[in-house]
N, C-alpha and C positions, 0 to 999 in steps of 0.2 A: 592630163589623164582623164580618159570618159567617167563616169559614175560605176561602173559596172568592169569588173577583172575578172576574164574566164582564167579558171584554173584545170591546169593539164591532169590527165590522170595520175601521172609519175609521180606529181608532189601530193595528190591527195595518199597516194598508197603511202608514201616518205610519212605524213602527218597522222595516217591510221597507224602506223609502227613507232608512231611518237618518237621521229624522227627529228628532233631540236630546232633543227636547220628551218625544216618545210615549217611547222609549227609558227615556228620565230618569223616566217616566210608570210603565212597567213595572216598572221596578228598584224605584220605590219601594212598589208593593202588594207587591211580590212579597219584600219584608223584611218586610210583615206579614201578607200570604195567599196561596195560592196563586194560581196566575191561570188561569181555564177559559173555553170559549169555547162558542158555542150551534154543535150541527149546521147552523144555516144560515148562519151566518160562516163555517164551514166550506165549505160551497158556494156561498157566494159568491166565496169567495176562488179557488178554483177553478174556478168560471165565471168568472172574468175572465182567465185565463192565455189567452195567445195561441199559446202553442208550449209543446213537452213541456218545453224549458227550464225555461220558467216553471213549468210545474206540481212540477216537479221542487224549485224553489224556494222555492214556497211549502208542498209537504210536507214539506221540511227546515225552514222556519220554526216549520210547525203542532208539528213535535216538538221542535223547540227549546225555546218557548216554552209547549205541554203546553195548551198553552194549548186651526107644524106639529099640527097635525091631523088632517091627512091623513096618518095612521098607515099606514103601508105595511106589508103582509101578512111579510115578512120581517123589518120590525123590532119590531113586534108579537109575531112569534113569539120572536125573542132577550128583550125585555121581559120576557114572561112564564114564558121558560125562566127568569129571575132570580129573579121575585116566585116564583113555583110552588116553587121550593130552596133563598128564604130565602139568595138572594146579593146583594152590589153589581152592581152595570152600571157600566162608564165609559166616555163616549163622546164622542170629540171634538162631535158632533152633538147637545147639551145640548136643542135646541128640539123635537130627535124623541121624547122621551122624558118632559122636565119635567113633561106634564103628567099624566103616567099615576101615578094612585093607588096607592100602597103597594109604587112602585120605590125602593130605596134607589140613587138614580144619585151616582156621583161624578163630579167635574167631569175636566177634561180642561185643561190640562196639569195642575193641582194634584187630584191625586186625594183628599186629605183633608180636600176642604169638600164636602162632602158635603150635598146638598136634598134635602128630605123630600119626596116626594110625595104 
């Protein structure tokens, strides 16, 4: 496993609703790598804010945490932010991903069964 685990949008929304799972999901890469996230989880997460509340929210998150075949041009891009730096991906969204070649994705909630792509 590289130094570095991009985490998918899906699990950071799961861990912003203090979600057990993703939570429990995070603590555990994050005993064994850092956790980083793609510029476009980043704007995603804020294009989904509804008020400055929220965004307020979710950049306290973003620095907290420092953090299908019809491939969607956003998860495409986070994919290959992985494969491109030679990181994991973990995604609660296992079916967006599986099938792309030379992602090392890890599973969701158990991030240490790990599929080869």
């Amino acid at each position: 496993m590289s130094n570095l685990t991009i985490v998918d949008t899906d699990v950071l929304i799961d861990a912003a609703l203090r979600v057990g799972a993703a939570i429990d999901c995070l603590d555990q890469i994050e005993r064994q790598t850092s956790l980083g996230i793609s510029v476009v989880t980043e704007m995603e997460l804020i294009i989904g804010c509804r008020s400055k509340t929220e965004l307020r929210k979710v950049e306290h998150f973003l620095r907290r945490y420092r953090l299908s075949h019809g491939l969607l041009i956003p998860d495409a891009m986070i994919a290959a932010t992985a494969i491109t730096l030679g990181h994991s991906l973990v995604s609660k969204n296992q079916r967006d991903f599986r099938f792309i070649e030379g992602l090392q994705l890890l599973s969701y909630p158990d991030p240490f069964a790990l599929h080869a792509g």
